[in-house]
C-alpha positions as CSV (number, residue, x, y, z in Angstrom):
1,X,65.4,-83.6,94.6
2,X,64.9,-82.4,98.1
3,X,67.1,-79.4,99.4
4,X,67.8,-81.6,102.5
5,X,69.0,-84.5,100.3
6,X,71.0,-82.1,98.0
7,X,72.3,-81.0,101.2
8,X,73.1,-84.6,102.1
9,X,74.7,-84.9,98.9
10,X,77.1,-81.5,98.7
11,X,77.9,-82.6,102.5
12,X,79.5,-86.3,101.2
13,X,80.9,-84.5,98.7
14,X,82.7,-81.7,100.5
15,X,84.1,-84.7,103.1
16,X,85.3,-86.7,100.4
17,X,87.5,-84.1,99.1
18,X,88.2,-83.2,102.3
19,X,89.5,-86.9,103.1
20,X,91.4,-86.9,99.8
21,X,93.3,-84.0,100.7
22,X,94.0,-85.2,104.3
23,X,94.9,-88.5,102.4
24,X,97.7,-86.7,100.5
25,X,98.8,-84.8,102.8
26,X,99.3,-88.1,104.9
27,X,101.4,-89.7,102.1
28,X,103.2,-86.7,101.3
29,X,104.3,-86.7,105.3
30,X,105.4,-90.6,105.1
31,X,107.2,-89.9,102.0
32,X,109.1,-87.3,103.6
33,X,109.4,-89.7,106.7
34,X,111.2,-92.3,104.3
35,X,113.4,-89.6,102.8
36,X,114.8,-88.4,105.8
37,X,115.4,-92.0,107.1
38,X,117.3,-93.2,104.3
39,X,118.9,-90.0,104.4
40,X,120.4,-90.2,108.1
41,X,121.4,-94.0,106.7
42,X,123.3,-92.9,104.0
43,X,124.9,-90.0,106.2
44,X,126.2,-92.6,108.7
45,X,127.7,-95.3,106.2
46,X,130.0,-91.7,104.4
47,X,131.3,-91.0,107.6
48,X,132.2,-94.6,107.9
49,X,133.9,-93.9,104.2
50,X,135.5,-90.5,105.7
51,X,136.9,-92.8,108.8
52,X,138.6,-95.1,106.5
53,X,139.7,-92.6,104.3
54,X,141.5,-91.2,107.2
55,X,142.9,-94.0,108.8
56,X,144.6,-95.3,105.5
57,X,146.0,-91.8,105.2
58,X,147.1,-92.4,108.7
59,X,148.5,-96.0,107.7
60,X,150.6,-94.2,104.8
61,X,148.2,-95.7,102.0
62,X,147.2,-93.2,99.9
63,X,146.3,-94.9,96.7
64,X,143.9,-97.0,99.0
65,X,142.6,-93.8,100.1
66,X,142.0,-92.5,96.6
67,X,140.7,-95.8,96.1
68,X,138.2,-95.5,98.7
69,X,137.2,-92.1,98.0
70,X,136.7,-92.0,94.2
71,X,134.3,-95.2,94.4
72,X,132.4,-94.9,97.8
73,X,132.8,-91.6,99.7
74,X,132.5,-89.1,96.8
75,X,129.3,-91.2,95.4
76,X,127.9,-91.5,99.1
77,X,127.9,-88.0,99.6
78,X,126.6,-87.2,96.1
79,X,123.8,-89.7,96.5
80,X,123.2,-87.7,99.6
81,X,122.8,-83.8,98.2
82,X,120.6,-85.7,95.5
83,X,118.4,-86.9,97.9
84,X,118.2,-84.5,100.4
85,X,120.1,-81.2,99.6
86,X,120.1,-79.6,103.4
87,X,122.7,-82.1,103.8
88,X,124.7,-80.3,101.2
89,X,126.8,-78.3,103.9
90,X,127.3,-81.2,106.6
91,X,129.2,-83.1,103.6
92,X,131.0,-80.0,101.8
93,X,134.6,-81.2,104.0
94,X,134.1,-85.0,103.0
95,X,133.2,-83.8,98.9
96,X,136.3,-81.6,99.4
97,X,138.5,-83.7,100.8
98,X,137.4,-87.1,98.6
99,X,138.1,-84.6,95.3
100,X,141.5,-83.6,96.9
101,X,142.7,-87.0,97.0
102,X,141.3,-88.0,93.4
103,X,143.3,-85.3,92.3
104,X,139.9,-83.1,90.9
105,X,141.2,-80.0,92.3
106,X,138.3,-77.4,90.8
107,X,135.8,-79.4,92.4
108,X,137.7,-79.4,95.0
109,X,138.1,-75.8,95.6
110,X,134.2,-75.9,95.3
111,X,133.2,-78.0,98.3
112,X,136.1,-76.9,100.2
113,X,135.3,-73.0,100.2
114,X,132.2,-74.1,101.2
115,X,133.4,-76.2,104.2
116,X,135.5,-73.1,105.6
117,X,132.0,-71.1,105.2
118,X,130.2,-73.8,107.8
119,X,133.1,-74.3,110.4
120,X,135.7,-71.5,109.8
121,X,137.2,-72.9,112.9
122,X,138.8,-75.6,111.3
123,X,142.2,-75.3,110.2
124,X,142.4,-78.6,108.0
125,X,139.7,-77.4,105.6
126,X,141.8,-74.6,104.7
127,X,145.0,-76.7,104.4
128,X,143.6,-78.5,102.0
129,X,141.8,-75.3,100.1
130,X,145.3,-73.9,100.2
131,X,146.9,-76.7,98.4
132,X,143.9,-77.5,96.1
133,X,144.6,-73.8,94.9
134,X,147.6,-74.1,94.6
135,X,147.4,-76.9,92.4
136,X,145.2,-75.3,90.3
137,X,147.8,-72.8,89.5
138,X,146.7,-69.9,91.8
139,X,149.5,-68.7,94.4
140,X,147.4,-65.9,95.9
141,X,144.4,-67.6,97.0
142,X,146.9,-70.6,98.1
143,X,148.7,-68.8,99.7
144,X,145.9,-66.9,101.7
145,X,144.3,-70.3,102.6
146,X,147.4,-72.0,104.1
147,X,147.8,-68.5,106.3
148,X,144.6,-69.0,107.9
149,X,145.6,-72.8,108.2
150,X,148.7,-72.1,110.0
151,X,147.3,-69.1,112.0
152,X,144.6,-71.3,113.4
153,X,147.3,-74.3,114.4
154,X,150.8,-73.4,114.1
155,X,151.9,-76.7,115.1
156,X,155.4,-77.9,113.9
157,X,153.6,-81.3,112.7
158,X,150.9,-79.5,110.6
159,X,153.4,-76.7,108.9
160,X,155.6,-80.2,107.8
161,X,152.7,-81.5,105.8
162,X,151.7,-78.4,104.4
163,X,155.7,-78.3,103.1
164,X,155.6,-81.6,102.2
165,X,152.4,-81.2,100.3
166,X,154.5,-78.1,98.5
167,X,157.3,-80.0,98.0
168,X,155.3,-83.0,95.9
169,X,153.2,-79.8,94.2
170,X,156.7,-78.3,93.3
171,X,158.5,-81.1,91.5
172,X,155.0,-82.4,90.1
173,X,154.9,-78.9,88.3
174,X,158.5,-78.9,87.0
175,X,158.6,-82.9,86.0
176,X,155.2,-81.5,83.7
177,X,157.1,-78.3,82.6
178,X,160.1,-81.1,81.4
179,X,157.7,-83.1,79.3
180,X,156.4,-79.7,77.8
181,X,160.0,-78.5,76.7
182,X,161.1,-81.9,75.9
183,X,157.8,-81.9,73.4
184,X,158.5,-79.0,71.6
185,X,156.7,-76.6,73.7
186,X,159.4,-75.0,75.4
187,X,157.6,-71.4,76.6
188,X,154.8,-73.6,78.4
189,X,157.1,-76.1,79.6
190,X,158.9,-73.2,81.6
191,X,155.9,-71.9,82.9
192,X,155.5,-75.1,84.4
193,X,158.6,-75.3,85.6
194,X,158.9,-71.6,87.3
195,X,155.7,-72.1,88.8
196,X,157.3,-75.2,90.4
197,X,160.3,-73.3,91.3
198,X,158.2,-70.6,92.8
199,X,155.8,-73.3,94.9
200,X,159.3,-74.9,96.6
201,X,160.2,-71.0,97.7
202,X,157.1,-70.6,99.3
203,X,157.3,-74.3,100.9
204,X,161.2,-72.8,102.4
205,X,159.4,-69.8,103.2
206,X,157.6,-72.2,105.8
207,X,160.3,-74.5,107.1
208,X,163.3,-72.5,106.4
209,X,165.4,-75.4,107.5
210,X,165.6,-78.2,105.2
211,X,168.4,-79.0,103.4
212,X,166.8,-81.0,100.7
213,X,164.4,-78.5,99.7
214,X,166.8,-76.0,98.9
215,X,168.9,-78.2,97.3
216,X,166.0,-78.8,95.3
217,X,165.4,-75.5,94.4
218,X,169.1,-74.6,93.8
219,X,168.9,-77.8,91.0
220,X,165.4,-76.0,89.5
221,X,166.7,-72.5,89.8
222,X,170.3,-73.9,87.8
223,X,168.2,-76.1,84.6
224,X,166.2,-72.9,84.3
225,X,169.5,-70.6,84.3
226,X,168.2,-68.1,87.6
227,X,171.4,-67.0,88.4
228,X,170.4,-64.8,91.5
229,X,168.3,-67.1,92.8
230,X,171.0,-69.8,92.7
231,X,172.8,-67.2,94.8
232,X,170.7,-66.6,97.1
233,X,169.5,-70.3,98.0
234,X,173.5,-71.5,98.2
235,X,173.8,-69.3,100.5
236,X,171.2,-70.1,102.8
237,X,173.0,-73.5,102.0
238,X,175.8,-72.8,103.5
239,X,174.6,-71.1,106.8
């Protein structure tokens, strides 16, 4: 075989490979072309989810909301992060949120830390950290994350919810401290109950004004025999 046609030859070769490469490379780039277009597709339709989320929380549905965001916004966005994981911080408020309102409070804790991290401007993600921690059981870090809330909009409107939002965590706590003392587990079933006497304090810590939460604590502080604090709270009744 001549050098010239072994040349020939190593030269097809060479551009074969070379082509096949270039070729890959090609279809690697209109893969990722495809990814990131369904990606921006599915990013649109969960803010659409978020919207309606909002506006039936708006429209005073919240079971529709829970609805909505246990079988469309939570999957959307997970479906998301599985498909293309930069997106993982533009949906960290709508994963915290939708696990707020399905009631999965460690999860989210999880997405919601990690929305204050991207936009630590914005005073509803650490509302809703607050009260996700507080539900957990963890009075300092709830505590901490409602402060920031109210430092970054101390609006009359916004401190109501977060009491309100106390208020509900409160009683939810002592009604499930009941059921633990009325089952033959009376030392957790206090627990319970004092940490629901403790999360109405805090929420009057807050308002300082309403009558009906501290005739709700007064009733709590009375069942679990807190003498002082009975005191205290009738007092403030009375004023």
């Amino acid at each position: 075989m001549s050098t010239l046609f072994k040349s020939i030859i190593c030269i097809i070769f060479l551009s074969f490979i070379a082509c096949q490469g270039e070729s890959g490379d090609a279809q690697v780039q209109d893969d990722a072309q495809v990814v990131t277009a369904k990606a921006a597709k599915i990013y649109e339709s969960l803010l659409e989810y978020a919207r309606q989320v909002d506006q039936h929380l708006a429209d005073g549905n919240a079971p529709q909301a829970e609805l909505l965001a246990q079988d469309k916004l939570i999957p959307e966005c997970q479906r998301l992060v599985a498909l293309d994981p930069n997106y993982e911080s533009s949906v960290a408020a709508a994963l915290g949120h939708g696990y707020y309102l399905t009631k999965n409070y460690n999860e989210a804790v999880t997405w919601l830390q990690k929305a204050v991290e991207v936009d630590p401007s914005n005073y509803r993600n650490y509302k809703e950290l607050g009260l996700a921690y507080f539900n957990t059981g963890d009075i300092k870090n709830g505590q901490d994350n409602i402060a920031q809330a109210i430092g970054r909009f101390d609006d009359e409107v916004n401190r109501q919810e977060i009491v309100q939002a106390m208020f509900e965590i409160g009683n939810t706590s002592f009604d499930f401290g009941s059921e633990y003392v009325s089952g033959g587990e009376p030392t957790k079933g206090k627990d319970y109950q004092l940490y629901g006497l403790g999360i109405l304090r805090l929420a009057y810590d807050l308002d300082g004004q309403d009558p009906t939460l501290l005739k709700q604590i007064i009733a709590f502080a009375k069942a679990l025999e807190e003498e002082e604090v009975v005191k205290t709270y009738e007092a403030l009744l009375k004023e």
